[in-house]
MARMAR-657521 format. One record per residue (C-alpha): x, y, z. Coordinates in nm, 2 decimals. Layout:
residues N
+--------+--------+--------+
|   east |  north |     up |
+--------+--------+--------+
|      X |      Y |      Z |
...
+--------+--------+--------+
***
This chain:
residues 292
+--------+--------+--------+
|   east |  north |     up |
+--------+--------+--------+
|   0.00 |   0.00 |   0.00 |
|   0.18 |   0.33 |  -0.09 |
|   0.15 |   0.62 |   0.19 |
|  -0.07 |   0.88 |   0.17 |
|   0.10 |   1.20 |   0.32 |
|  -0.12 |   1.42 |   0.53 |
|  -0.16 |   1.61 |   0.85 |
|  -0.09 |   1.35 |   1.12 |
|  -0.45 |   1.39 |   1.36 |
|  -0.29 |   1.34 |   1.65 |
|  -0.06 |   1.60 |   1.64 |
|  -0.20 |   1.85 |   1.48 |
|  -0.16 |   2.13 |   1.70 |
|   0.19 |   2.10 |   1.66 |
|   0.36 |   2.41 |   1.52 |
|   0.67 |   2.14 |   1.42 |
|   0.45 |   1.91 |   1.27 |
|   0.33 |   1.98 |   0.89 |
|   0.28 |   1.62 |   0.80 |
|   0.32 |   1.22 |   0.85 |
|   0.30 |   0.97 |   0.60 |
|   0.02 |   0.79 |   0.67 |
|  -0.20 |   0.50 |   0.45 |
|  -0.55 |   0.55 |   0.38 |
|  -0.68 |   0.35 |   0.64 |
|  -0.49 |   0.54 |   0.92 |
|  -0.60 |   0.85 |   0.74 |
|  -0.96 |   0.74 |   0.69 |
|  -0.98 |   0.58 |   1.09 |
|  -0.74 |   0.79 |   1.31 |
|  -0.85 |   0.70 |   1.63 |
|  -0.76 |   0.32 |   1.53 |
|  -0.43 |   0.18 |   1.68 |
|  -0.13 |   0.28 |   1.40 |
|  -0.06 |  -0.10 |   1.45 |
|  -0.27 |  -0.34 |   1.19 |
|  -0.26 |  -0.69 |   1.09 |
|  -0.05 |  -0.74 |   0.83 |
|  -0.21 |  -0.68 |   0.45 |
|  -0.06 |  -0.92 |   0.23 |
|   0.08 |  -0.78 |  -0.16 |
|  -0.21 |  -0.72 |  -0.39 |
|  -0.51 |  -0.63 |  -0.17 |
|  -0.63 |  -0.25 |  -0.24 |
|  -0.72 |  -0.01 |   0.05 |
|  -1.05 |   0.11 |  -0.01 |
|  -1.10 |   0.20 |   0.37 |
|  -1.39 |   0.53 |   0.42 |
|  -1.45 |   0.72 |   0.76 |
|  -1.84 |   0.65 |   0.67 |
|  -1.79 |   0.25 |   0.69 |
|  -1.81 |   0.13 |   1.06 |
|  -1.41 |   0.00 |   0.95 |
|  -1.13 |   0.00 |   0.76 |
|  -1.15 |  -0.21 |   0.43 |
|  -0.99 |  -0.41 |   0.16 |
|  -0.98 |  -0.53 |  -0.18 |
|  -0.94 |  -0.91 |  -0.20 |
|  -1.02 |  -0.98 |  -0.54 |
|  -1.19 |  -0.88 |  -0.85 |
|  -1.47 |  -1.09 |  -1.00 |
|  -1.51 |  -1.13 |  -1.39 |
|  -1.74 |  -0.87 |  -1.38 |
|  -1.58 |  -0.63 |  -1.16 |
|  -1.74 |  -0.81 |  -0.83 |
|  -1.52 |  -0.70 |  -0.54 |
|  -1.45 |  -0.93 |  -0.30 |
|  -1.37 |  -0.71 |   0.01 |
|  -1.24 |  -0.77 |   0.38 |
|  -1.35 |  -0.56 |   0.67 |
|  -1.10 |  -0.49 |   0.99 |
|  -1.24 |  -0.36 |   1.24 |
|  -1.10 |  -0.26 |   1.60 |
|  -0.88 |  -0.49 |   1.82 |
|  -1.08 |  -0.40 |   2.13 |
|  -1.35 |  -0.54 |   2.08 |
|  -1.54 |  -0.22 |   2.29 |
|  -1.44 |   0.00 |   2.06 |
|  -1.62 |  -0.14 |   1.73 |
|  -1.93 |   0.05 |   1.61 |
|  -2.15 |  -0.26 |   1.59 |
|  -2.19 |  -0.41 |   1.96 |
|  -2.02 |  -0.86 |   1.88 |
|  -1.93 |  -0.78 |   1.54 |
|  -1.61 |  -1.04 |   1.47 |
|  -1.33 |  -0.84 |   1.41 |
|  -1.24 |  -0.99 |   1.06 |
|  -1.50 |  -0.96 |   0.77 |
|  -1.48 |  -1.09 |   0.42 |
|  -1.79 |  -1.01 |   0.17 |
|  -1.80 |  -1.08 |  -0.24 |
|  -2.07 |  -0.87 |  -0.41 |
|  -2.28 |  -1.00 |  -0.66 |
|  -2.32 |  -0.89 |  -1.01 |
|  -2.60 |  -0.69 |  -0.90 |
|  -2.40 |  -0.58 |  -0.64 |
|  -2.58 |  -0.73 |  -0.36 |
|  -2.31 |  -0.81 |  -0.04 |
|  -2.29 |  -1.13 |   0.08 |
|  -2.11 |  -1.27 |   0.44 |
|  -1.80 |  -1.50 |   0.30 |
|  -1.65 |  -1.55 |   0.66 |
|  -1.62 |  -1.36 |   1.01 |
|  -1.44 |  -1.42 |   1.30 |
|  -1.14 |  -1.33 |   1.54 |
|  -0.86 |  -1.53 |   1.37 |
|  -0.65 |  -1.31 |   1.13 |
|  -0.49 |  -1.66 |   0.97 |
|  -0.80 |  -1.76 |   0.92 |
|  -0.92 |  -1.47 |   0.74 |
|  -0.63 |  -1.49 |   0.55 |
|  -0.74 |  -1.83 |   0.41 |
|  -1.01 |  -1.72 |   0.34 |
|  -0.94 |  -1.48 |   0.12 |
|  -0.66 |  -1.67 |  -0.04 |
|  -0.94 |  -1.92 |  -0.16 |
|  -1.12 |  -1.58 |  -0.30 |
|  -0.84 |  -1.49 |  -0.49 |
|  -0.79 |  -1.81 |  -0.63 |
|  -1.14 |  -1.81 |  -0.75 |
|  -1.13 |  -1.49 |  -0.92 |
|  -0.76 |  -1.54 |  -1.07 |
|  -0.90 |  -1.87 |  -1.23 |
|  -1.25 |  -1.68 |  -1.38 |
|  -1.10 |  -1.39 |  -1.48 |
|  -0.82 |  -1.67 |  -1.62 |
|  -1.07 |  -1.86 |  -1.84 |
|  -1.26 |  -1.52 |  -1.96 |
|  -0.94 |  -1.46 |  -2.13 |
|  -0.83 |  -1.74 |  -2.26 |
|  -1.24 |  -1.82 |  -2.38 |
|  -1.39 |  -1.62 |  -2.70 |
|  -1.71 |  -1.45 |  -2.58 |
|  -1.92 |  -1.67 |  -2.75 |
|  -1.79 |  -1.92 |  -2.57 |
|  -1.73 |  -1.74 |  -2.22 |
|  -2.15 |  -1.70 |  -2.24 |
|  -2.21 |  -2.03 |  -2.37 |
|  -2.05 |  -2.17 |  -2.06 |
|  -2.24 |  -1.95 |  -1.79 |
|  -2.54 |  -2.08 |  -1.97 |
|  -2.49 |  -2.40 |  -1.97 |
|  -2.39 |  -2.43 |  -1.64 |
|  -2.75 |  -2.31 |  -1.50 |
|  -2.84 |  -2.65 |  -1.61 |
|  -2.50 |  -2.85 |  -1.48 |
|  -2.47 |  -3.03 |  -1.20 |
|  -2.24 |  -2.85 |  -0.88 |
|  -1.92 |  -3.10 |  -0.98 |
|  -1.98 |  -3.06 |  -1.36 |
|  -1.85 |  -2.72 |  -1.56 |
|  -1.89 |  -2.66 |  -1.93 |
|  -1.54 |  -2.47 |  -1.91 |
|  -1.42 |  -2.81 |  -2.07 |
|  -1.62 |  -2.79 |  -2.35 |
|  -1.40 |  -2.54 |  -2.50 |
|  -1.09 |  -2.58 |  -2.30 |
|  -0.88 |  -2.73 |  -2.08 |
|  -1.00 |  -2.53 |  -1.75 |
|  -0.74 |  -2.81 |  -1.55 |
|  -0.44 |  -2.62 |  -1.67 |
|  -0.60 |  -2.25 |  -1.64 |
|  -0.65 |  -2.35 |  -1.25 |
|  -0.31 |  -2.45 |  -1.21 |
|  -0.17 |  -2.10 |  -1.39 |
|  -0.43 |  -1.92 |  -1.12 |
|  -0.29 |  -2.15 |  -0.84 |
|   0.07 |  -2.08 |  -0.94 |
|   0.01 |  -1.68 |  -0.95 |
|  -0.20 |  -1.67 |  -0.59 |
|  -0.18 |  -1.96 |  -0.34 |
|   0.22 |  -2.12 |  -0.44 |
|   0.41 |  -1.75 |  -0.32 |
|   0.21 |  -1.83 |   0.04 |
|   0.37 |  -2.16 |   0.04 |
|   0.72 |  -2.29 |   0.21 |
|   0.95 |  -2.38 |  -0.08 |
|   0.86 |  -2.78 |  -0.01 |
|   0.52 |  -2.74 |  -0.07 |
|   0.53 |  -2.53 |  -0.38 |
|   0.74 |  -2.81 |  -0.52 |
|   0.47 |  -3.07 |  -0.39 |
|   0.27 |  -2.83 |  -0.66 |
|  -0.12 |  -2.81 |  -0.64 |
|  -0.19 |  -3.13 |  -0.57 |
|  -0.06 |  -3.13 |  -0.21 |
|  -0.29 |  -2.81 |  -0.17 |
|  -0.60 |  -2.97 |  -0.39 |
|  -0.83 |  -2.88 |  -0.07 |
|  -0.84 |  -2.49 |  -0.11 |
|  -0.80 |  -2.51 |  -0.50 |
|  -1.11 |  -2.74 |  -0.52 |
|  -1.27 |  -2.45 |  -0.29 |
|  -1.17 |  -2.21 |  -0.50 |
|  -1.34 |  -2.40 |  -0.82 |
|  -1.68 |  -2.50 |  -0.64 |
|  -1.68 |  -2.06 |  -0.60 |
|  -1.57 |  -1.96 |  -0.94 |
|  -1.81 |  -2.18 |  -1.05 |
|  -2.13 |  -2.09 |  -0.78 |
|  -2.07 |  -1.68 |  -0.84 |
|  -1.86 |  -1.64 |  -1.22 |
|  -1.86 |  -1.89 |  -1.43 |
|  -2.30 |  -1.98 |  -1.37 |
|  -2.47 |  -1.68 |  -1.57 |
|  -2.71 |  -1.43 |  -1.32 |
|  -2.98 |  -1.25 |  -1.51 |
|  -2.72 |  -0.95 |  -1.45 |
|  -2.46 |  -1.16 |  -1.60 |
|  -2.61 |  -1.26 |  -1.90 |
|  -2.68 |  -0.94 |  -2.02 |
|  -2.29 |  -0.83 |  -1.94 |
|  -2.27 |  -1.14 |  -2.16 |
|  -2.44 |  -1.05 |  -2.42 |
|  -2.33 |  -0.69 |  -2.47 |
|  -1.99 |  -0.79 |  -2.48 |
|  -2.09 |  -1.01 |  -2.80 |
|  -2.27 |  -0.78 |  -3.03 |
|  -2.34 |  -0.43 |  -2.84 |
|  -2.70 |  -0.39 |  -2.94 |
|  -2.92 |  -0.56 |  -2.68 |
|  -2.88 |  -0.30 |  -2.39 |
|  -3.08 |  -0.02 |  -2.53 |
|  -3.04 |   0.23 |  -2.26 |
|  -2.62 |   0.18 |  -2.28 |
|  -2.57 |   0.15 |  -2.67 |
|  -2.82 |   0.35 |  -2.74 |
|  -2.63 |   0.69 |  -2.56 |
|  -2.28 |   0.56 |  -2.75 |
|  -2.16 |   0.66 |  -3.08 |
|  -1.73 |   0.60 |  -3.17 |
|  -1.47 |   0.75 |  -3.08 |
|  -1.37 |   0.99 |  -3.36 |
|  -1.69 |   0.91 |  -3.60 |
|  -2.03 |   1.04 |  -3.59 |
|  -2.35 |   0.93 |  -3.42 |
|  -2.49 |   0.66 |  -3.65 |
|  -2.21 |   0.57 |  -3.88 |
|  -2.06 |   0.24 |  -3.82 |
|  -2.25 |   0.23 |  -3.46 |
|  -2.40 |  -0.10 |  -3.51 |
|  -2.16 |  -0.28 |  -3.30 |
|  -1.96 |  -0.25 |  -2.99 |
|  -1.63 |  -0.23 |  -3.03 |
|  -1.32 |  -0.03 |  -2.78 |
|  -1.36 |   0.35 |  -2.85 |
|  -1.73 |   0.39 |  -2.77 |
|  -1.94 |   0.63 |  -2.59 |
|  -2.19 |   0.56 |  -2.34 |
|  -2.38 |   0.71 |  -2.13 |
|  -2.20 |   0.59 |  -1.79 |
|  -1.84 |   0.71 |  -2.00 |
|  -1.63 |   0.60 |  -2.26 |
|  -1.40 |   0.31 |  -2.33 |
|  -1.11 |   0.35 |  -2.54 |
|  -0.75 |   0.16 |  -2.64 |
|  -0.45 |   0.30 |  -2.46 |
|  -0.10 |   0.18 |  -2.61 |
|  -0.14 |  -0.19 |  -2.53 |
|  -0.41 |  -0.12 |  -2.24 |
|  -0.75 |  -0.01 |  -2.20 |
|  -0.82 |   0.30 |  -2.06 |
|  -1.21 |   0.37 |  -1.88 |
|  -1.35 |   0.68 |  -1.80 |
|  -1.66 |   0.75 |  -1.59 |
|  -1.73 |   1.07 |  -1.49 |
|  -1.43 |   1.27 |  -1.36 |
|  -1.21 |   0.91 |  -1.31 |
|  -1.04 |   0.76 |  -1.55 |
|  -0.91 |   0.42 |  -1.48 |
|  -0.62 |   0.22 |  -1.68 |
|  -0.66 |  -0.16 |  -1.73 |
|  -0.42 |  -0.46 |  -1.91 |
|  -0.73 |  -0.64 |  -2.01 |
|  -1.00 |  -0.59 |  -2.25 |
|  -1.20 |  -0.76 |  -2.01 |
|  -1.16 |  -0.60 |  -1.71 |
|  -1.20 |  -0.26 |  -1.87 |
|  -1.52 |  -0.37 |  -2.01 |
|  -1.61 |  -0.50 |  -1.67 |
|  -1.55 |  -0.16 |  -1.52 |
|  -1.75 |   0.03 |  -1.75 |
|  -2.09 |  -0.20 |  -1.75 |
|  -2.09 |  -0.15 |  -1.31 |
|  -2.07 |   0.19 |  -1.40 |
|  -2.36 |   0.16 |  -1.65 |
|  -2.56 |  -0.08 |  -1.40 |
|  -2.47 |   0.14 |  -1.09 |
|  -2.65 |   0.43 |  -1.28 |
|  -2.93 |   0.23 |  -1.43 |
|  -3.05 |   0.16 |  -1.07 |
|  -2.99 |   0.48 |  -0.93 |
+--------+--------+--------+
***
């Protein structure tokens, strides 16, 4: 997490003291103890003074889901909500509807946790990319219909091989060197988790989902977003048929940047390697205004 500098709240009637470097959280929550467990590379702090504690990114579903921890106070007396656990991991929906992952006292096990999150996201957002997105629909429909053990990820390819890539990039740095040489069979528990999620919440298509689904294919079923949009550089009506990067909508616009993809809703402009995640970006912007 890089520092945020600011006026340090505790001494701020110090004539000698202009500023301490402090992270979001601790900016965000100053009466919290400068102490904090230990946030682990790769987890975004998306801590607000309005939220009853400081937060965390986990993970990002296909769709731009956050999966988010909560960390509340280490005295238990001085959390907002009277026997709320101290440690709190949600995922959000594609709707955006929060849901209760795990809570408890045990930072290891939170950690866990989240680790299986991770994992569950890195192999979705692993097999949206490496699937057309014919085929990335075609699965989430299909697997409304398949049994909980069976995914239609195989269908088109070999989904084995995309876990172990996700499992290689998330859960073998946490591991002593003996058991990342074991490899992901001596840690199939957690990476068999991490599958029965990805499939439950990314790879089974929501009503939400299948319309993200289906713009991404052709552009022209989501009246209210296509029909605001008109190219980058063209005007409104030529060559607007289809969805392609370098559109307008009415939530922002989406447009190539060098070898990334570059999002910008309202005054924010965001930066992103994958087509994918940029497009994932922009529709939660779209849906966030659509219920508004």
């Amino acid at each position: 997490m890089e520092p945020v500098t600011t006026r340090c709240a505790r001494c701020a009637a110090c004539p000698d003291c202009t500023s301490h470097s402090l992270l979001l959280w601790q900016r965000e929550f100053p009466g919290y103890p400068r102490r904090h467990a230990a946030i682990p590379p790769g987890w975004t702090d998306t801590s607000w003074q309005n939220d009853t504690a400081p937060s965390f990114q986990v993970a990002t579903g296909p769709m731009g889901e956050p999966v988010q921890i909560w960390i509340d106070h280490p005295d238990p007396a001085q959390r907002e909500v009277p026997g709320i656990e101290r440690f709190l991991l949600t995922r959000r929906s594609p709707d955006d509807d929060m849901a209760e992952v795990h809570c408890g006292e045990d930072w290891n096990a939170a950690l866990e946790h989240a680790s299986r999150e991770r994992l569950a996201c890195a192999f979705a957002r692993g097999l949206m990319i490496e699937l057309t997105p014919a085929q990335w629909r075609a699965m989430r429909l299909a697997n409304r219909r398949n049994a909980d053990f069976v995914c239609a990820s195989h269908d088109h390819c070999d989904a084995n091989m995309v876990m172990l890539a996700a499992w290689e990039a998330e859960r073998a740095p946490m591991l002593t060197p003996a058991q990342r040489a074991a490899g992901i069979g001596e840690d199939i528990e957690p990476a068999n988790a991490a599958w029965t999620i990805a499939k439950a919440h990314y790879l089974t298509a929501s009503e939400e989902g299948e319309r993200f689904d289906i713009w991404r294919m052709s552009g022209v079923h989501v009246a209210s977003l296509i029909g605001a949009g008109c190219e980058l550089g063209c005007e409104p009506g030529t060559e607007a048929a289809h969805d392609r990067p370098g559109r307008i909508y009415s939530c922002g616009f989406i447009q190539a940047h060098g070898e990334r993809w570059s999002v910008t809703i309202g005054n924010e402009t965001r930066t992103f390697d994958h087509l994918i995640d940029a497009e994932a970006h922009l529709w939660r912007g779209f849906a966030a205004l659509e219920s508004a």
